[in-house]
PDB file as gemmi writes it, atoms N, CA and C in Angstrom:
CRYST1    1.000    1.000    1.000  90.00  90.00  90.00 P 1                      
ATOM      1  N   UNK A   1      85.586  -0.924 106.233  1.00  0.00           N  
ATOM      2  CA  UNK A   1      86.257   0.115 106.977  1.00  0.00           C  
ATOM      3  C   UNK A   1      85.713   0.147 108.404  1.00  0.00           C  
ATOM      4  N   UNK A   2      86.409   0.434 109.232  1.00  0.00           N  
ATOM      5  CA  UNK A   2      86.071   0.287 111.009  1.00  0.00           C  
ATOM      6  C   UNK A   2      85.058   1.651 110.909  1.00  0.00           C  
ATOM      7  N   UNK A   3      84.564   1.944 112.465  1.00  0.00           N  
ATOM      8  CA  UNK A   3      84.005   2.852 112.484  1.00  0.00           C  
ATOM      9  C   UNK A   3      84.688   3.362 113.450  1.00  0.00           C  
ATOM     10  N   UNK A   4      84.003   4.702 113.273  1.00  0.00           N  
ATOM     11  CA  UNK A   4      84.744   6.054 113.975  1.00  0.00           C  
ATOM     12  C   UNK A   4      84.327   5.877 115.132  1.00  0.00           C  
ATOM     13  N   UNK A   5      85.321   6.139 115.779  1.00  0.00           N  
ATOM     14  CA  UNK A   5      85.175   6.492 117.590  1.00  0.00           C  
ATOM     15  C   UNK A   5      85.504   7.777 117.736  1.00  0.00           C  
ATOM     16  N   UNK A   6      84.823   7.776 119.590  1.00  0.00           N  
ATOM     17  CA  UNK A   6      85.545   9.171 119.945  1.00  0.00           C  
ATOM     18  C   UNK A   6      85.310   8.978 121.195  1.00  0.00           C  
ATOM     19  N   UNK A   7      86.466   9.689 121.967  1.00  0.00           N  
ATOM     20  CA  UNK A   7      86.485   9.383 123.613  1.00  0.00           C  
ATOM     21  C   UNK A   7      85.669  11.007 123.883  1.00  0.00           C  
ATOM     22  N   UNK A   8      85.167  10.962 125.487  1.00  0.00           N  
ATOM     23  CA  UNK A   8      85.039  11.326 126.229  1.00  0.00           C  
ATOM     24  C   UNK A   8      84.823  11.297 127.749  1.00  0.00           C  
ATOM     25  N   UNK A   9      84.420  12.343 128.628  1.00  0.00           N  
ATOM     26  CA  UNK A   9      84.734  12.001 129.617  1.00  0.00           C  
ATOM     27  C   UNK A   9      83.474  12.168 130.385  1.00  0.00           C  
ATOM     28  N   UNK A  10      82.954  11.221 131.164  1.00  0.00           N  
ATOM     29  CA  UNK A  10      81.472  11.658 131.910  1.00  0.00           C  
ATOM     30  C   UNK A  10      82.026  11.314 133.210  1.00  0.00           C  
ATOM     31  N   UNK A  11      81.298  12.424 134.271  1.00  0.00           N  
ATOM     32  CA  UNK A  11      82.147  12.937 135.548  1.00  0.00           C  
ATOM     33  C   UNK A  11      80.612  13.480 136.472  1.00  0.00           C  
ATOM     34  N   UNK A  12      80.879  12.845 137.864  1.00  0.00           N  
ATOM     35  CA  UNK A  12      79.769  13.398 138.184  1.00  0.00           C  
ATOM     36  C   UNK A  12      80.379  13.603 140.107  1.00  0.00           C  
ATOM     37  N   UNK A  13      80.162  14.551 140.245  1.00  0.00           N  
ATOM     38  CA  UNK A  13      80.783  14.858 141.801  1.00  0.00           C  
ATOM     39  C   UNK A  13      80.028  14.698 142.892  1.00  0.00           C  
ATOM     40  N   UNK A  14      80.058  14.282 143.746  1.00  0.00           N  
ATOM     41  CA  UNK A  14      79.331  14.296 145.084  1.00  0.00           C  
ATOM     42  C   UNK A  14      80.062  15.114 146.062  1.00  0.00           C  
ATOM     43  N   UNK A  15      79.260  15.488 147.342  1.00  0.00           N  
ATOM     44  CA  UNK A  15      80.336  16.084 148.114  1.00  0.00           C  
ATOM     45  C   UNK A  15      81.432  15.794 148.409  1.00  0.00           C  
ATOM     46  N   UNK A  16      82.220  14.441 148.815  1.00  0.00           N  
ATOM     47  CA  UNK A  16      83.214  14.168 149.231  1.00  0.00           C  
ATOM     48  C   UNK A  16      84.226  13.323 148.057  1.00  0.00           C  
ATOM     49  N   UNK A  17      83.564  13.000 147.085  1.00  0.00           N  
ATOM     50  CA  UNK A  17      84.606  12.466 145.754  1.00  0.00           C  
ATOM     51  C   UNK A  17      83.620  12.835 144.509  1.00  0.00           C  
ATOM     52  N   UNK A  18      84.313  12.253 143.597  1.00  0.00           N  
ATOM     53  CA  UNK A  18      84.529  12.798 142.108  1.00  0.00           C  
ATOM     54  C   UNK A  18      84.454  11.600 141.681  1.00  0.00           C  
ATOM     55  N   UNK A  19      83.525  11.273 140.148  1.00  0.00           N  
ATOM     56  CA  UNK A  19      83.364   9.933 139.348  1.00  0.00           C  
ATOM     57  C   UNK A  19      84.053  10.510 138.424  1.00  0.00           C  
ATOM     58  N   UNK A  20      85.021   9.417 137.447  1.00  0.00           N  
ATOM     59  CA  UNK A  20      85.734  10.403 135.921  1.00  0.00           C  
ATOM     60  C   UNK A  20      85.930   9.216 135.309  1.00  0.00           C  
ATOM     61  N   UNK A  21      84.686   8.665 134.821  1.00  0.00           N  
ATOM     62  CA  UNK A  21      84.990   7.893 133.547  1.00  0.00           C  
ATOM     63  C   UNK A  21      85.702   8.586 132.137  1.00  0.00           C  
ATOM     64  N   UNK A  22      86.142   7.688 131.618  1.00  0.00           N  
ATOM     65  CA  UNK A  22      86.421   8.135 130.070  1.00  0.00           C  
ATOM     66  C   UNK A  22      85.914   6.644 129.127  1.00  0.00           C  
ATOM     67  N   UNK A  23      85.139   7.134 128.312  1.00  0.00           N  
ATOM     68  CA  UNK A  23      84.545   5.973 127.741  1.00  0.00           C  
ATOM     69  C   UNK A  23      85.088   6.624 125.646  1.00  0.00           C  
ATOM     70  N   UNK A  24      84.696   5.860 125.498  1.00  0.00           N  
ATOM     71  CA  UNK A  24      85.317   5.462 124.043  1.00  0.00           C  
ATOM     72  C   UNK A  24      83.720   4.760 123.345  1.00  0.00           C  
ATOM     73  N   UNK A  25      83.448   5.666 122.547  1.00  0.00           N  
ATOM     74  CA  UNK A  25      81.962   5.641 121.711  1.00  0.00           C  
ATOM     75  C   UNK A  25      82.140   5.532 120.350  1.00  0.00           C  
ATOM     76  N   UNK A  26      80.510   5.233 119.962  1.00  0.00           N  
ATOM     77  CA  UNK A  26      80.967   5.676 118.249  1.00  0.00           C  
ATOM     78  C   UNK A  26      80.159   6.657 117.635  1.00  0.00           C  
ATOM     79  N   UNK A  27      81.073   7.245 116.730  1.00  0.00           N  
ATOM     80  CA  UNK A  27      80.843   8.802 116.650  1.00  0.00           C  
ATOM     81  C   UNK A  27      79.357   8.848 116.164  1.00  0.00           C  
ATOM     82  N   UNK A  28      78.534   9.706 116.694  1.00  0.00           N  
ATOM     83  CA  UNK A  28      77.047   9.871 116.639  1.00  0.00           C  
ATOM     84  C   UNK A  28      76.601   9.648 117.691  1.00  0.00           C  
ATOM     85  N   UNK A  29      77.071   8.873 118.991  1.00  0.00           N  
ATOM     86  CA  UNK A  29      76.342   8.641 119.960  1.00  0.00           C  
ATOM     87  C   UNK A  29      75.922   9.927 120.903  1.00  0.00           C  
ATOM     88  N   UNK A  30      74.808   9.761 122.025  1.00  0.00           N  
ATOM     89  CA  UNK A  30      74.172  10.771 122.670  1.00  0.00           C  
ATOM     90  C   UNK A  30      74.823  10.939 123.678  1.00  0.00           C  
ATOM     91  N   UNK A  31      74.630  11.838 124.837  1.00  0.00           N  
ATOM     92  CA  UNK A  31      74.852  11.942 125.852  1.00  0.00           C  
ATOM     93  C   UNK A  31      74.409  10.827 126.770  1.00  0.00           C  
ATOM     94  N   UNK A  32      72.911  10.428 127.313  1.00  0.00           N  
ATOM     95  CA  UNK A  32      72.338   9.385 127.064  1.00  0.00           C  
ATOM     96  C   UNK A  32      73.415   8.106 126.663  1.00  0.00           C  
ATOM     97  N   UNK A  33      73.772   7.327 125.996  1.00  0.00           N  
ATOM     98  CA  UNK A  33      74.568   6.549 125.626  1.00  0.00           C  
ATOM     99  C   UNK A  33      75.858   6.425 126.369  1.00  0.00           C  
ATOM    100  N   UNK A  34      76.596   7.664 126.706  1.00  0.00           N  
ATOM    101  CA  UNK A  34      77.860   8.100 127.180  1.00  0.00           C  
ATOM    102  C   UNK A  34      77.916   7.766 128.893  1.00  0.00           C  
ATOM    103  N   UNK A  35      76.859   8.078 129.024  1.00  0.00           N  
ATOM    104  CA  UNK A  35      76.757   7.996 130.650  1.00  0.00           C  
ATOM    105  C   UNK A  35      76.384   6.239 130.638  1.00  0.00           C  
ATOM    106  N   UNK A  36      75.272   5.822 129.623  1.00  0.00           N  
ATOM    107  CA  UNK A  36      75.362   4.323 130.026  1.00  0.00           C  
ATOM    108  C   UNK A  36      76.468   3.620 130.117  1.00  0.00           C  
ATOM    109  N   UNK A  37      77.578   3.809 128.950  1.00  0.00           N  
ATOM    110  CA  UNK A  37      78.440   3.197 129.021  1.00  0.00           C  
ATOM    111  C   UNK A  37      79.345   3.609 130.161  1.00  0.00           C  
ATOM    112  N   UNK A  38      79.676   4.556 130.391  1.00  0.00           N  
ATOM    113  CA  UNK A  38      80.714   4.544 132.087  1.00  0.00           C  
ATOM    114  C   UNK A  38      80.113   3.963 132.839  1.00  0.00           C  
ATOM    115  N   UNK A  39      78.772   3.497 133.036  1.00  0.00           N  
ATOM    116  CA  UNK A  39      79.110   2.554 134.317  1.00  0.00           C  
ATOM    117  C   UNK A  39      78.371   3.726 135.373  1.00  0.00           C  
ATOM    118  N   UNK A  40      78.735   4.919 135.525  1.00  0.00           N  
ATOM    119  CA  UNK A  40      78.453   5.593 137.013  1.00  0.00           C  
ATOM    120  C   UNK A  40      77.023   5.658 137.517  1.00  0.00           C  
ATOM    121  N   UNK A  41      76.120   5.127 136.057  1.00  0.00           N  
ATOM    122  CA  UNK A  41      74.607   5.400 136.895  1.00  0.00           C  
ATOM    123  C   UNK A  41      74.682   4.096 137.878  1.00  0.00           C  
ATOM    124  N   UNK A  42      74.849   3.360 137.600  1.00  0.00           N  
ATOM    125  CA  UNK A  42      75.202   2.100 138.843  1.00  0.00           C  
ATOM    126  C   UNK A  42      76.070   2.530 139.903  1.00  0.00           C  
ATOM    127  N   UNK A  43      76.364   3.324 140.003  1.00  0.00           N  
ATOM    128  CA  UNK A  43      76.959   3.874 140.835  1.00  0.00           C  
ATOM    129  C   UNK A  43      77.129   4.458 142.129  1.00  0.00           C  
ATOM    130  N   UNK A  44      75.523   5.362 141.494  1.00  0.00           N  
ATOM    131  CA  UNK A  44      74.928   6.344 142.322  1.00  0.00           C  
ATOM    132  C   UNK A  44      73.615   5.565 142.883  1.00  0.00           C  
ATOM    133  N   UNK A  45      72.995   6.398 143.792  1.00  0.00           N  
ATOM    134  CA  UNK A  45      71.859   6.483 144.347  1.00  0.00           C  
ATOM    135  C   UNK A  45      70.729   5.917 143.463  1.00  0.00           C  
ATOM    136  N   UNK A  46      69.856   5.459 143.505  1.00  0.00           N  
ATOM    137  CA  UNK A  46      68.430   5.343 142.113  1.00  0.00           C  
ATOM    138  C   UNK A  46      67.961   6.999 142.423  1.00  0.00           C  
ATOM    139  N   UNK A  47      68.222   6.932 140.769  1.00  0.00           N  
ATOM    140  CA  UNK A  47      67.393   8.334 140.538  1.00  0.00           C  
ATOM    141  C   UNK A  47      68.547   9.411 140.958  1.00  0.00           C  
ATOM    142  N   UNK A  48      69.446   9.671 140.656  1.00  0.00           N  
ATOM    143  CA  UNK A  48      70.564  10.705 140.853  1.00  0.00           C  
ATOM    144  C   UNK A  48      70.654  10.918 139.693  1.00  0.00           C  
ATOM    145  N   UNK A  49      70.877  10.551 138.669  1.00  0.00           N  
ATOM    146  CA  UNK A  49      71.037  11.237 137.408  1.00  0.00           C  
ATOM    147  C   UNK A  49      69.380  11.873 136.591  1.00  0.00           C  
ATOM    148  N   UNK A  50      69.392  13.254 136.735  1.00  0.00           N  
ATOM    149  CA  UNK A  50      68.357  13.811 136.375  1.00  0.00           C  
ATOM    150  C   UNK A  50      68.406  14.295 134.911  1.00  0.00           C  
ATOM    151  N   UNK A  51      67.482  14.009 133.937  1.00  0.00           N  
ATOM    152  CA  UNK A  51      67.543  14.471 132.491  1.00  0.00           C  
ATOM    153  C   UNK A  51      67.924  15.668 132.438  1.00  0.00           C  
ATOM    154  N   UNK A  52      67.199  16.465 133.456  1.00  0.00           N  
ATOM    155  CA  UNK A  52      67.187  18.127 133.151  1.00  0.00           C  
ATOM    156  C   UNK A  52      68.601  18.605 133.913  1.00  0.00           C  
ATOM    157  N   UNK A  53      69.716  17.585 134.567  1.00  0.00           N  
ATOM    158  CA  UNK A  53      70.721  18.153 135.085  1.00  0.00           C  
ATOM    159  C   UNK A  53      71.761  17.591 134.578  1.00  0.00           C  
ATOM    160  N   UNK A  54      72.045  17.832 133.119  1.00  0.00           N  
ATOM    161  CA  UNK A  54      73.778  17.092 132.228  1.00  0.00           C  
ATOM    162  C   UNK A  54      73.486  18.541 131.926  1.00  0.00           C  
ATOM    163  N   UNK A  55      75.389  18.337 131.252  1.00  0.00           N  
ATOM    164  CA  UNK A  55      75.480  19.210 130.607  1.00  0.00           C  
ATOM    165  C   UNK A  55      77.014  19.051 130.321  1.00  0.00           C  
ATOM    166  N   UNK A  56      77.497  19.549 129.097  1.00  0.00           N  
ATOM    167  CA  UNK A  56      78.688  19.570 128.509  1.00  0.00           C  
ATOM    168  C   UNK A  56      79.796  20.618 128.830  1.00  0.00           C  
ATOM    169  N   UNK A  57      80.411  20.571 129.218  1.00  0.00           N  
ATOM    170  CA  UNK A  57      81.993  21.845 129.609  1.00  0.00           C  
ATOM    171  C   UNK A  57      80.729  22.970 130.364  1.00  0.00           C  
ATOM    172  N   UNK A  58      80.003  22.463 130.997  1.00  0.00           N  
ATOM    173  CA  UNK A  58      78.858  23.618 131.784  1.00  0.00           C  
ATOM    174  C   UNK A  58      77.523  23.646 131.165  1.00  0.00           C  
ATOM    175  N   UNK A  59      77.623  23.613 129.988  1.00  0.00           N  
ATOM    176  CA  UNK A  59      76.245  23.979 129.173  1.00  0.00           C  
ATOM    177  C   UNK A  59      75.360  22.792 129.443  1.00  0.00           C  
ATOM    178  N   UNK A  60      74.340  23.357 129.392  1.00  0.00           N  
ATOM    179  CA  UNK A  60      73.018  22.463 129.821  1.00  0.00           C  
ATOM    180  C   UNK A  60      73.232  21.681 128.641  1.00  0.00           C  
ATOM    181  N   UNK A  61      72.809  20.734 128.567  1.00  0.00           N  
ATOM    182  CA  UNK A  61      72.020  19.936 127.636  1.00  0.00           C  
ATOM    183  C   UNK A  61      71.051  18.770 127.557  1.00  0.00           C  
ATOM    184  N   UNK A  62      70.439  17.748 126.514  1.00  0.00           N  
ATOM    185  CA  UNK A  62      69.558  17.262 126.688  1.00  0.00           C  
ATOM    186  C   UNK A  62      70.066  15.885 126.718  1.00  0.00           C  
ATOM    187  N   UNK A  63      69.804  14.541 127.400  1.00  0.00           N  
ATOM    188  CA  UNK A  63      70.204  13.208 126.917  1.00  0.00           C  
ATOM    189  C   UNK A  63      70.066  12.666 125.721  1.00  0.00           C  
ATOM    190  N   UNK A  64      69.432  13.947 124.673  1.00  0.00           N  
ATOM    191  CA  UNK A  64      69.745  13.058 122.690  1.00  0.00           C  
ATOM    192  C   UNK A  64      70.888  13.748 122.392  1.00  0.00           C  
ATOM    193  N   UNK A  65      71.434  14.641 123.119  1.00  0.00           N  
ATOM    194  CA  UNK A  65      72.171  15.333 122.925  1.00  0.00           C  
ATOM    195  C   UNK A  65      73.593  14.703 121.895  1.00  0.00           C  
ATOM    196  N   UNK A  66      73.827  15.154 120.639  1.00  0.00           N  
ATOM    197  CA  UNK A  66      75.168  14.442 120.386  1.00  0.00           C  
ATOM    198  C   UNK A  66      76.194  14.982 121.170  1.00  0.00           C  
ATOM    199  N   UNK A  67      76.975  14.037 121.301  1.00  0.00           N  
ATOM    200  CA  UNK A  67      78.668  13.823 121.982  1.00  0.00           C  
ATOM    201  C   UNK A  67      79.936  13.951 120.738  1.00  0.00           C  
ATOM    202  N   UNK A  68      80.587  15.499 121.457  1.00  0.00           N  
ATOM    203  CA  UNK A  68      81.734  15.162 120.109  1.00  0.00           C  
ATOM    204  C   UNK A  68      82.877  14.509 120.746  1.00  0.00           C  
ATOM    205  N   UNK A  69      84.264  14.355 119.397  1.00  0.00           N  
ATOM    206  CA  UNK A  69      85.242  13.997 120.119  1.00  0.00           C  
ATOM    207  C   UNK A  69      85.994  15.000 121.502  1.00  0.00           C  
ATOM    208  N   UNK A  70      86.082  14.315 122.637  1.00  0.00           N  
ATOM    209  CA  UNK A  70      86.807  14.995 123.525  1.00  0.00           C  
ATOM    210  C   UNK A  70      85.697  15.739 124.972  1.00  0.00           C  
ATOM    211  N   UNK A  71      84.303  15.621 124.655  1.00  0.00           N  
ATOM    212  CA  UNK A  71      83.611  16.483 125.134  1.00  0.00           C  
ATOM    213  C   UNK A  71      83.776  15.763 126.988  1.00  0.00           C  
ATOM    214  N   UNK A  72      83.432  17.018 127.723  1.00  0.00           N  
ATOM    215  CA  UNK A  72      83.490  16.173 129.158  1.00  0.00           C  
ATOM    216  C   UNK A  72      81.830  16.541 130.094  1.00  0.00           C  
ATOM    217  N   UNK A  73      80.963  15.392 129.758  1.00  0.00           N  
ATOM    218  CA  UNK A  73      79.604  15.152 130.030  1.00  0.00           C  
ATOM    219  C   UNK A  73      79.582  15.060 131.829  1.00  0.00           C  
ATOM    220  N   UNK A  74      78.763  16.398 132.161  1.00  0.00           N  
ATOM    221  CA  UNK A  74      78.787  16.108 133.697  1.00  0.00           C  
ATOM    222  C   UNK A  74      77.424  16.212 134.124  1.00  0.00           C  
ATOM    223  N   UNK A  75      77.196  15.173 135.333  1.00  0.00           N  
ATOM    224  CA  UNK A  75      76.337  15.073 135.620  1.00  0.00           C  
ATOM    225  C   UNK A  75      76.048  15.871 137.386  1.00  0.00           C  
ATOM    226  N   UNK A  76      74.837  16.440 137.035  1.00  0.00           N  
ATOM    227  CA  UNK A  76      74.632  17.696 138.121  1.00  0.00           C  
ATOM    228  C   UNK A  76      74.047  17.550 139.436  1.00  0.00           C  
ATOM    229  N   UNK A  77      74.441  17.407 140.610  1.00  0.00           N  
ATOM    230  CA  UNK A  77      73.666  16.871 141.625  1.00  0.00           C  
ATOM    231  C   UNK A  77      72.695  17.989 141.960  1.00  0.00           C  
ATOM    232  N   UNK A  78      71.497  17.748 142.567  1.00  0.00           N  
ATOM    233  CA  UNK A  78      70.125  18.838 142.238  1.00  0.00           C  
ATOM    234  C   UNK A  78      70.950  20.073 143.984  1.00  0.00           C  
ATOM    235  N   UNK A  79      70.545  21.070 143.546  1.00  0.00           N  
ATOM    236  CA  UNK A  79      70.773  21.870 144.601  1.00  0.00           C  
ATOM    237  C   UNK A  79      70.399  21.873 145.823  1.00  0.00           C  
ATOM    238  N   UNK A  80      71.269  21.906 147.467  1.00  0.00           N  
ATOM    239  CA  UNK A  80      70.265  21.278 148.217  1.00  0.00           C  
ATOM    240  C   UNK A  80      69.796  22.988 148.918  1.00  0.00           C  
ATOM    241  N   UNK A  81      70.048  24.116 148.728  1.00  0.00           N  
ATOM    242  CA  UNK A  81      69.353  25.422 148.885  1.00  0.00           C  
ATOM    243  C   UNK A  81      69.722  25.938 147.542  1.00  0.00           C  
ATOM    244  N   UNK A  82      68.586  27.089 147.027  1.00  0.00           N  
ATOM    245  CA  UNK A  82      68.369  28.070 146.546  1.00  0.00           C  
ATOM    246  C   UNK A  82      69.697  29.100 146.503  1.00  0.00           C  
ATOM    247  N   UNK A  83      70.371  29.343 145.528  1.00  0.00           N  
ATOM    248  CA  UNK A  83      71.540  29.928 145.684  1.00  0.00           C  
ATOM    249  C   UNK A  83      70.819  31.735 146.351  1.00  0.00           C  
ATOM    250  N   UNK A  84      69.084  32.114 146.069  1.00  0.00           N  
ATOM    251  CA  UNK A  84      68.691  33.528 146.195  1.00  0.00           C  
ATOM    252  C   UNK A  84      68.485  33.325 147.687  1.00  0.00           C  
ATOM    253  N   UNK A  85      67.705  31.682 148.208  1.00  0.00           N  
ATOM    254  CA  UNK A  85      67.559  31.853 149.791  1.00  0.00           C  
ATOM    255  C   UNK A  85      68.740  31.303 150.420  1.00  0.00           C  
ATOM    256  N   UNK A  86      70.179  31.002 149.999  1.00  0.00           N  
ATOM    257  CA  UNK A  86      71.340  31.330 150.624  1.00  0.00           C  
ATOM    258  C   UNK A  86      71.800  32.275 150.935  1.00  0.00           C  
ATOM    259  N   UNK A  87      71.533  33.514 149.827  1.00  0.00           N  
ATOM    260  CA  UNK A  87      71.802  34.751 149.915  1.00  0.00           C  
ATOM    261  C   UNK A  87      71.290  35.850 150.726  1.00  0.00           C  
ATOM    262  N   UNK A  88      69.748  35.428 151.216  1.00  0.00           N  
ATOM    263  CA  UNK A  88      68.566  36.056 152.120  1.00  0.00           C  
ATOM    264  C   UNK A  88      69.017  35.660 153.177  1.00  0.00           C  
ATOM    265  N   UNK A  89      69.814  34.466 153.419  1.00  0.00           N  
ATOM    266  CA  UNK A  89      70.281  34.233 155.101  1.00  0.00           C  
ATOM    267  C   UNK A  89      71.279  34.706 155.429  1.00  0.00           C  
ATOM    268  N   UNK A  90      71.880  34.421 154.431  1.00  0.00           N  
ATOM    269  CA  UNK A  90      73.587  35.356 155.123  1.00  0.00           C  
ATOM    270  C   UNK A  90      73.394  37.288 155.507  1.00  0.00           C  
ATOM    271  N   UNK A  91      72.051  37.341 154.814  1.00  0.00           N  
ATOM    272  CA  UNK A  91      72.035  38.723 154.878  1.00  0.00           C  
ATOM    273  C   UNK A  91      71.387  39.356 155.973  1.00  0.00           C  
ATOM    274  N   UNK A  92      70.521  38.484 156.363  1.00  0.00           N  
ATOM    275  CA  UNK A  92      69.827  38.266 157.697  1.00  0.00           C  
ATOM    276  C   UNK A  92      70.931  38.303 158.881  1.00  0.00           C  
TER     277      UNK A  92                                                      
END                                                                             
């Protein structure tokens, strides 16, 4: 019997464009796994994809993370201000 697949979508934005793989796995694979296979860490910068910045439809998560069918894995570019000392300047 074949084995089970399942698509999803790993997506990672920069300021001026948008990455949107859709890769096709087999069911059990990680987050971790999902992003190898699209291709986009070759993509980026060395060192742009940070462990502590994926996360699924928003939610944080970890790179053992399982992947279900359909899920859309995004990868988070690190903040370049403090959303509290954005807020201290405008108020200034």
């Amino acid at each position: 019997m074949a084995e089970r697949t399942i698509t999803a979508e790993v997506v990672y934005a920069a300021a001026g464009e948008q990455i949107l793989r859709r890769v096709e796995l087999a069911d059990g694979s990680t987050v971790k796994q999902a992003i190898d296979a699209s291709g986009i860490a070759g993509m980026l910068p060395e060192a742009a994809i940070d462990a502590r910045h994926l996360g699924v439809f928003a939610r944080r998560v970890t790179p053992d993370q399982i992947v279900r069918d359909g899920d859309r894995i995004e990868i988070y570019r690190p903040l370049m201000l403090d959303p509290m000392e954005a807020r201290r300047r405008r108020a200034r």
